[in-house]
N, C-alpha and C positions, 0 to 999 in steps of 0.2 A: 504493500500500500504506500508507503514511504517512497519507495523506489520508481514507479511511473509518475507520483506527485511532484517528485523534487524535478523531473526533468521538467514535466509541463509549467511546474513554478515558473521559473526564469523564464523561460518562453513569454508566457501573454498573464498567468493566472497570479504567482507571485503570493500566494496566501500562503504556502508553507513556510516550516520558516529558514530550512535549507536554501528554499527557493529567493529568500530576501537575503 
């Protein structure tokens, strides 16, 4: 779950907090 969220983070979505 972690792992396909943190890509799409960065991409457009940005809510995780890997992703910020």
């Amino acid at each position: 779950m972690t792992q396909p969220l943190f890509l799409i983070g960065p991409r457009g979505c940005g809510k995780t907090t890997v992703g910020m």
